[in-house]
C-alpha positions in Angstrom: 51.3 21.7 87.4 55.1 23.0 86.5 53.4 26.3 85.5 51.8 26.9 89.0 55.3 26.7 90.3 56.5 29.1 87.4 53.3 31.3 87.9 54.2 31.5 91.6 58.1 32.3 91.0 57.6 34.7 88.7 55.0 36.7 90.6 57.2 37.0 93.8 60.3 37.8 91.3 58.1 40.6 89.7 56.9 42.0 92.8 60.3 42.6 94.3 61.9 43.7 91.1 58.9 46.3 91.1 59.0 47.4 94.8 62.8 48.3 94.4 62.8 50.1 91.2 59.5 52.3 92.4 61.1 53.2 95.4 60.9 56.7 96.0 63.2 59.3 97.6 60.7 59.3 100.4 61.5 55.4 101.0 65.4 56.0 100.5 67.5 56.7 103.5 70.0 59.9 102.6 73.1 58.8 103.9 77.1 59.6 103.5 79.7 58.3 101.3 81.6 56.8 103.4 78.8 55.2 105.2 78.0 53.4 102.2 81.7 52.5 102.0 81.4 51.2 105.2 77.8 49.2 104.6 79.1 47.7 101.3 82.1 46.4 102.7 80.3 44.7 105.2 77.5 43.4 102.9 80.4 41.9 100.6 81.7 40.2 103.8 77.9 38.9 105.0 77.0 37.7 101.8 80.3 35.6 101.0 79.8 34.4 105.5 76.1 32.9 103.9 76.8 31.6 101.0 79.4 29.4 102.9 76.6 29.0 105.0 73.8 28.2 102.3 75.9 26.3 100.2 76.0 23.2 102.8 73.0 23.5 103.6 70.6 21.3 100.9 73.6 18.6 100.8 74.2 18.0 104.4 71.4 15.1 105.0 72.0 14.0 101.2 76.1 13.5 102.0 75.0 11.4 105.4 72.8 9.5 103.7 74.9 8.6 100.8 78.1 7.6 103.7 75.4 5.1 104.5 74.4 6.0 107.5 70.3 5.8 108.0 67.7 8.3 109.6 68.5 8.0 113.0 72.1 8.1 113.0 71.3 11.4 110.7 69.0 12.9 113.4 71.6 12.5 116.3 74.2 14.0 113.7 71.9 17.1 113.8 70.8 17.4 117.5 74.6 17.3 118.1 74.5 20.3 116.0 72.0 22.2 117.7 73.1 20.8 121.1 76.8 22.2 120.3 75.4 25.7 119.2 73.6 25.8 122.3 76.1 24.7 125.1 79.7 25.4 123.3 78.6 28.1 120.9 77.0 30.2 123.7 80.7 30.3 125.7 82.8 31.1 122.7 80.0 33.7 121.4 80.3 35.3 125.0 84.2 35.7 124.1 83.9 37.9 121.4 82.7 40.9 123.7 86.3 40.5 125.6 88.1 39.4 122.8 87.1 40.7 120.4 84.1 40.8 117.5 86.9 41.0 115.0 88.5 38.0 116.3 85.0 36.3 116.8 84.2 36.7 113.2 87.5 35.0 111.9 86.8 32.2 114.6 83.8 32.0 112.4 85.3 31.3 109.4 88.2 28.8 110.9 85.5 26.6 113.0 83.5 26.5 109.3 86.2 25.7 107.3 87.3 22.7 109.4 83.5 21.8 109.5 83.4 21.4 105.8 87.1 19.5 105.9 85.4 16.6 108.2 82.6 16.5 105.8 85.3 14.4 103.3 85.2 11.5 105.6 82.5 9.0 106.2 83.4 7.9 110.1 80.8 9.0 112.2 83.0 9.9 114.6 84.5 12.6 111.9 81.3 13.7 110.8 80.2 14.2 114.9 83.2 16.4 115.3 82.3 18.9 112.2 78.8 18.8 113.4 80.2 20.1 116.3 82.4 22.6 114.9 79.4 24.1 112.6 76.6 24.5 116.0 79.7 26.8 117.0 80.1 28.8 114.0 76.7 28.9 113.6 75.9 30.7 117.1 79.1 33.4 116.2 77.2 33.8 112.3 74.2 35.3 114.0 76.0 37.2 117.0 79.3 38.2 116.3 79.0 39.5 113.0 75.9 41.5 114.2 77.9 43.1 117.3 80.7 43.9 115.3 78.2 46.3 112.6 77.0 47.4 115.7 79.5 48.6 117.7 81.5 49.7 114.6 78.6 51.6 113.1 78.6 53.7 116.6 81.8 54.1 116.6 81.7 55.8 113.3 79.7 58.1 114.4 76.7 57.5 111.6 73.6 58.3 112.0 71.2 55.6 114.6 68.4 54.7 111.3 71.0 54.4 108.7 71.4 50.9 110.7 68.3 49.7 109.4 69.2 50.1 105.8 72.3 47.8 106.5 70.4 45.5 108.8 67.2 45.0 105.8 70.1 45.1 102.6 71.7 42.7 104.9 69.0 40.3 104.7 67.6 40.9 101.1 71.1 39.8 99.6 72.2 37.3 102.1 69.1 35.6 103.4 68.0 35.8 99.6 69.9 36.4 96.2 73.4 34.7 98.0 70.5 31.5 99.1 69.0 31.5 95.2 72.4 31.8 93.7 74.0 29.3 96.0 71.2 26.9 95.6 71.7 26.9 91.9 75.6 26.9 92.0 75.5 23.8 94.5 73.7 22.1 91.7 75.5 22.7 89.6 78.4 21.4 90.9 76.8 18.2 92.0 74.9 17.5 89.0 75.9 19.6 86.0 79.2 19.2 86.8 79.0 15.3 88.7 81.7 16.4 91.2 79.4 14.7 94.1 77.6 16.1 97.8 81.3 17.0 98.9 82.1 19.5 96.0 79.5 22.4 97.9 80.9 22.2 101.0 84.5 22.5 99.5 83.2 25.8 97.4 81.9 27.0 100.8 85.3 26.8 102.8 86.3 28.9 99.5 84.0 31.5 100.1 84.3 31.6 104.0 88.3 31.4 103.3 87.9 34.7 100.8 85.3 36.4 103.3 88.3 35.7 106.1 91.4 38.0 104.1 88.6 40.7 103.3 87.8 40.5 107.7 91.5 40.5 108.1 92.7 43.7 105.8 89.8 45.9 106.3 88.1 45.1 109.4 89.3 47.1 113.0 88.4 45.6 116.2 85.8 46.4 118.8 85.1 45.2 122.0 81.9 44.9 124.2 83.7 45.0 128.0 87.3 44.7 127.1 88.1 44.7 130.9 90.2 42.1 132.5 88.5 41.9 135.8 85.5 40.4 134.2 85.7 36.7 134.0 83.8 34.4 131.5 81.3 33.4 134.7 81.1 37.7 135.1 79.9 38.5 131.9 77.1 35.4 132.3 75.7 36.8 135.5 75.9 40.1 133.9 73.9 39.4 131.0 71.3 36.9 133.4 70.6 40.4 135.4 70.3 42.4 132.2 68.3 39.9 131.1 65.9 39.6 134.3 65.9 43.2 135.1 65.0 44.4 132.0 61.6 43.2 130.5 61.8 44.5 127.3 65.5 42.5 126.8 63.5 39.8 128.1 61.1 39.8 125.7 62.4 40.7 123.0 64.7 37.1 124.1 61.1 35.2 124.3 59.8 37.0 121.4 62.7 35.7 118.9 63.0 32.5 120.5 59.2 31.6 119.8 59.6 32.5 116.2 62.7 31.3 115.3 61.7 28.2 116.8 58.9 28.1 114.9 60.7 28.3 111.5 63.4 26.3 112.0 60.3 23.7 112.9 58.8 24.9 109.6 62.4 23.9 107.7 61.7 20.1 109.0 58.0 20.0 108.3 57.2 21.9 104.8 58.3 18.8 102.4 56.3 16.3 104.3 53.7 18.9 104.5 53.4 19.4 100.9 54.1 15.7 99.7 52.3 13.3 101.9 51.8 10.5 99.2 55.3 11.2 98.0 53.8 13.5 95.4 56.9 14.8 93.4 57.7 18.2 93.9 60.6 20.1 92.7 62.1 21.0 95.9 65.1 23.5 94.6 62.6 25.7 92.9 60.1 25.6 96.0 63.1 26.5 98.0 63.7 29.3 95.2 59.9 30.3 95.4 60.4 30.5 99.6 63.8 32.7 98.8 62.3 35.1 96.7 59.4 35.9 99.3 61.8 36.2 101.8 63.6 39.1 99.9 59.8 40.6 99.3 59.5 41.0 102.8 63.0 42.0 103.1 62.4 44.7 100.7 59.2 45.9 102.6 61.2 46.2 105.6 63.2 48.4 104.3 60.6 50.9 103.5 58.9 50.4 106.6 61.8 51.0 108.4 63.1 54.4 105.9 60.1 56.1 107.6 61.3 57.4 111.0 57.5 57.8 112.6 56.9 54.2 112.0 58.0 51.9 114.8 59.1 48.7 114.7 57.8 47.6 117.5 54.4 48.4 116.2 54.2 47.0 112.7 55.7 43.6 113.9 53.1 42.1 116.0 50.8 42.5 112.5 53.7 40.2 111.3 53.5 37.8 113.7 50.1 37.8 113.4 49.8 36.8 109.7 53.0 34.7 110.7 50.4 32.6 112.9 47.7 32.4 110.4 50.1 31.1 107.5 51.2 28.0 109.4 47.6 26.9 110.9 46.7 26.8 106.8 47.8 22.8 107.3 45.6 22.7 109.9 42.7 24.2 108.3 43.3 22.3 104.8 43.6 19.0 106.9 40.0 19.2 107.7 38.4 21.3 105.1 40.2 19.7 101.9 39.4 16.0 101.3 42.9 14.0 101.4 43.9 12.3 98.2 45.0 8.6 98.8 46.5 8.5 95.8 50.6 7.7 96.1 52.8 9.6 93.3 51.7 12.5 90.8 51.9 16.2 91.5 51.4 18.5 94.1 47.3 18.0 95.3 45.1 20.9 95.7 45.7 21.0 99.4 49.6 21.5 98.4 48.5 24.4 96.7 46.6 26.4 99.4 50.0 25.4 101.4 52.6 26.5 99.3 50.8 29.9 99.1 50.5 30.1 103.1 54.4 29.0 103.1 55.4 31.8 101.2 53.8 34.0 102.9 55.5 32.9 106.1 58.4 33.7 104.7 57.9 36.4 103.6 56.9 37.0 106.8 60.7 36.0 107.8 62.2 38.4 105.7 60.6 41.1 107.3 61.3 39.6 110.8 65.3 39.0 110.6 66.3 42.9 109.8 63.4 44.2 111.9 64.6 41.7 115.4 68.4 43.3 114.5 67.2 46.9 114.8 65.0 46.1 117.9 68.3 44.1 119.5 70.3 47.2 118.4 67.9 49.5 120.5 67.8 47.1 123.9 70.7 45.3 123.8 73.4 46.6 125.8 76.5 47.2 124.1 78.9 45.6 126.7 77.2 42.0 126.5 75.8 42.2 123.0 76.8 39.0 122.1 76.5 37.2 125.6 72.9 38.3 125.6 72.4 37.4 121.8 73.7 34.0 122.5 71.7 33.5 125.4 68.5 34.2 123.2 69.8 30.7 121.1 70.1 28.9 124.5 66.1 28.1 124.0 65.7 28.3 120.5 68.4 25.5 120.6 66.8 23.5 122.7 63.2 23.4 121.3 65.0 22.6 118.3 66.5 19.8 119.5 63.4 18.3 121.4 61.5 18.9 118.3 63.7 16.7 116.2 64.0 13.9 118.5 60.1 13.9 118.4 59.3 14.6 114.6 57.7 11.0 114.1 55.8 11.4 117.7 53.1 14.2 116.2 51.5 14.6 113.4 52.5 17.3 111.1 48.8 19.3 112.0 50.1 19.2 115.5 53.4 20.1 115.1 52.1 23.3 112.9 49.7 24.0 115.2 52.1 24.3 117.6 54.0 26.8 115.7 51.0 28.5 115.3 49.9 28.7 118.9 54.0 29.8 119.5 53.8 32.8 117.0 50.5 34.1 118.0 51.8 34.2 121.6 55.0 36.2 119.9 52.4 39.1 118.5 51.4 39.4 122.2 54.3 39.7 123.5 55.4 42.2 121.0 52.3 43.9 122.1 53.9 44.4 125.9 57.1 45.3 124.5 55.4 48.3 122.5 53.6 49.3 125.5 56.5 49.1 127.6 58.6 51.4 125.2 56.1 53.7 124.4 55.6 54.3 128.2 59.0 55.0 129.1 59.6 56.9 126.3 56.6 59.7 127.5 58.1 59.3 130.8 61.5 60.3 129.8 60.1 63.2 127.7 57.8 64.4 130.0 61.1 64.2 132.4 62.9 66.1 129.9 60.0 68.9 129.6 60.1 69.7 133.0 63.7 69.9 133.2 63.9 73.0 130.7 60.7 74.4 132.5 62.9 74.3 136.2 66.0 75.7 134.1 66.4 79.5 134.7 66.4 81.8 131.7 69.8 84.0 130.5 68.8 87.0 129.6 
């Protein structure tokens, strides 16, 4: 059964290898040199910001559970997380349009640091603050660093669709090479090298702390609303009006909430999923396997995105689409395949048909998380960028939470059908939001035609 798994990894690795060395110079972006000084100092900065932010990842329940502490102190450990992201993160993340998105991104980096400091001890109390500390960072990792390209992309003057290229190049290194590199350097530290769960967490604070001086000597600072009259209460009700007076702000918030939801869900469910009977599966190379898709779809995003009459709006709710079909697999496989009682072994037959439908979701995720950016860089005003951003979490964070106080309650088919149901609902709400756009974008041209038509002639 190893060779399935090396079958599957090499196909995924051959497929994006081959989809970025045929690229053609109609799927390349011409763009200037010193935008792509500009992009690949800020992919050098994102990529060391998530490999701090991978590296903890795969050792975070391992440390807790090797402190002693058993699955339920564990869970609360990780609501708190969420719950912080959601209630703390979304005030300090709401700062960094007044403060700063400079000063936002090196908050970042301090609040991790100290997160992976606490990890050395083994009160609870200790552990509950840097859980804490992390749902903060967390919540400025997926806003603050975003605004800040934003704003400082405008600023620049570059052209609007070079932002796409930095938004999918963004994704395929961070949210894929930097996870399979740090995923093997983790290990390496805890096993090849026996220096325990702690030593990843230490290399992380590294990275974040070298990621920090590179911030700190070539970053300059933007702002959202810098003005002083605006209180932190202000820019809440500001960004609640934008958010209810807009509909496509507001759906795009609904749209990313339901799918983000549903793969954070998917994070908690996919090893159960694929070894009920405690089948032995090799977890790091599944979590490889899911990396590498997730670059594949990073890298078709990118030529989708090259080609200026293709809308994003339009190819998406396809994704979501397939997105739905890939997690109701579990559901389909619970009643088609016949379950094996046996306990132990390898990955069953039913595994199989899963594992293909999980890389395709994530695939699916790669193309998502550069596509949402470019949609959020369109609707998204630029004056609560990260208020509104944060307030997208507010749900996300929530679900989240009431999903992991409830993961024994369901039954995995439930809980995926669920996700399921959730992403299908996304595609049809991406479905409004094209509409919507593609109204008021004939609307405004028509406007603009008979404009020039009332404009008198010079001759």
């Amino acid at each position: 059964m190893e060779l399935f798994y090396y079958v599957v990894f090499a196909g995924f690795g051959a497929v994006v290898a081959a989809l970025e060395l045929t690229k053609t110079a109609r799927d390349r972006i011409n763009t200037s040199t010193a935008f792509n000084s500009f992009k690949n100092n800020y992919l050098l900065v994102y990529s060391l910001m998530m490999a701090g932010d991978w590296l903890q990842g795969p050792y975070v329940y391992y440390l807790y559970s090797q402190y002693g502490f058993g699955k339920g102190e564990i869970g609360q450990l990780f609501i708190a997380g969420f719950g912080s992201s959601m209630l703390f993160g979304t005030i300090v993340g709401s700062l960094a349009d007044k403060q700063g998105r400079k000063r936002a991104c090196i908050t970042y980096c301090i609040t991790y640091i100290l997160s992976c400091v606490t990890k050395h001890s083994p009160q609870y109390r200790v552990l509950m603050l840097g859980r804490i500390l992390g749902g903060i960072a967390t919540s400025l990792l997926f806003s603050a660093f975003e605004s800040w390209l934003v704003a400082e992309h405008n600023k620049r003057g570059f052209d609007q669709q070079w932002l796409s290229l930095t938004f999918s190049k963004a994704i395929f290194l961070g949210n894929g090479l930097v996870a399979i590199l740090s995923g093997l350097f983790g290990n390496l530290l805890v096993d090849a090298f026996g220096f325990g769960p702690v030593a990843p967490f230490d290399a992380a604070a590294c990275f974040l702390a070298i990621g920090m001086a590179i911030i700190l000597s070539s970053w300059t600072e933007n702002y959202g609303d810098p003005s002083e009259s605006k209180d932190l209460l202000t820019q809440f009700k500001g960004a609640a009006v934008a958010i209810a007076t807009d509909e496509k702000i507001a759906l795009l918030g609904a749209i990313q909430s339901l799918f983000e939801g549903s793969m954070y869900t998917f994070v908690f469910l996919w090893t159960p999923a694929l070894s009920p009977n405690e089948e032995e599966i090799p977890h790091g190379f599944i979590f490889a396997i899911f990396m590498l898709a997730s670059m594949l779809g990073s890298s078709i995003a990118s030529r989708l995105m090259a080609h200026s009459s293709l809308r994003v709006e339009s190819y998406m709710q396809i994704v979501f689409a397939i997105s739905a079909a890939s997690l109701f697999i579990p559901v389909i496989t619970n009643f088609l395949v016949p379950p094996s009682n046996v306990k132990g072994g390898s990955i069953s037959f039913s595994g199989c048909i899963q594992l293909v439908g999980f890389c395709v979701f994530e695939g699916c995720v790669g193309i998502f998380w550069p596509s949402i950016m470019k949609m959020r860089s369109q609707y998204i005003p630029e004056e609560a960028r990260s208020t509104i951003m944060n307030f997208f979490r507010i749900p996300l964070n929530m679900f989240v939470c009431i999903v992991l106080y409830n993961v024994n309650a369901f039954p995995i088919t439930v809980m995926f059908g669920m996700c399921s149901i959730f992403l299908f609902v996304a595609s049809i709400l991406q479905r409004r939001l094209l509409v919507i756009s593609e109204s008021q974008k004939s609307n405004w041209t028509a406007h603009r035609e008979r404009e020039m038509e009332a404009e008198p002639l010079n001759i």
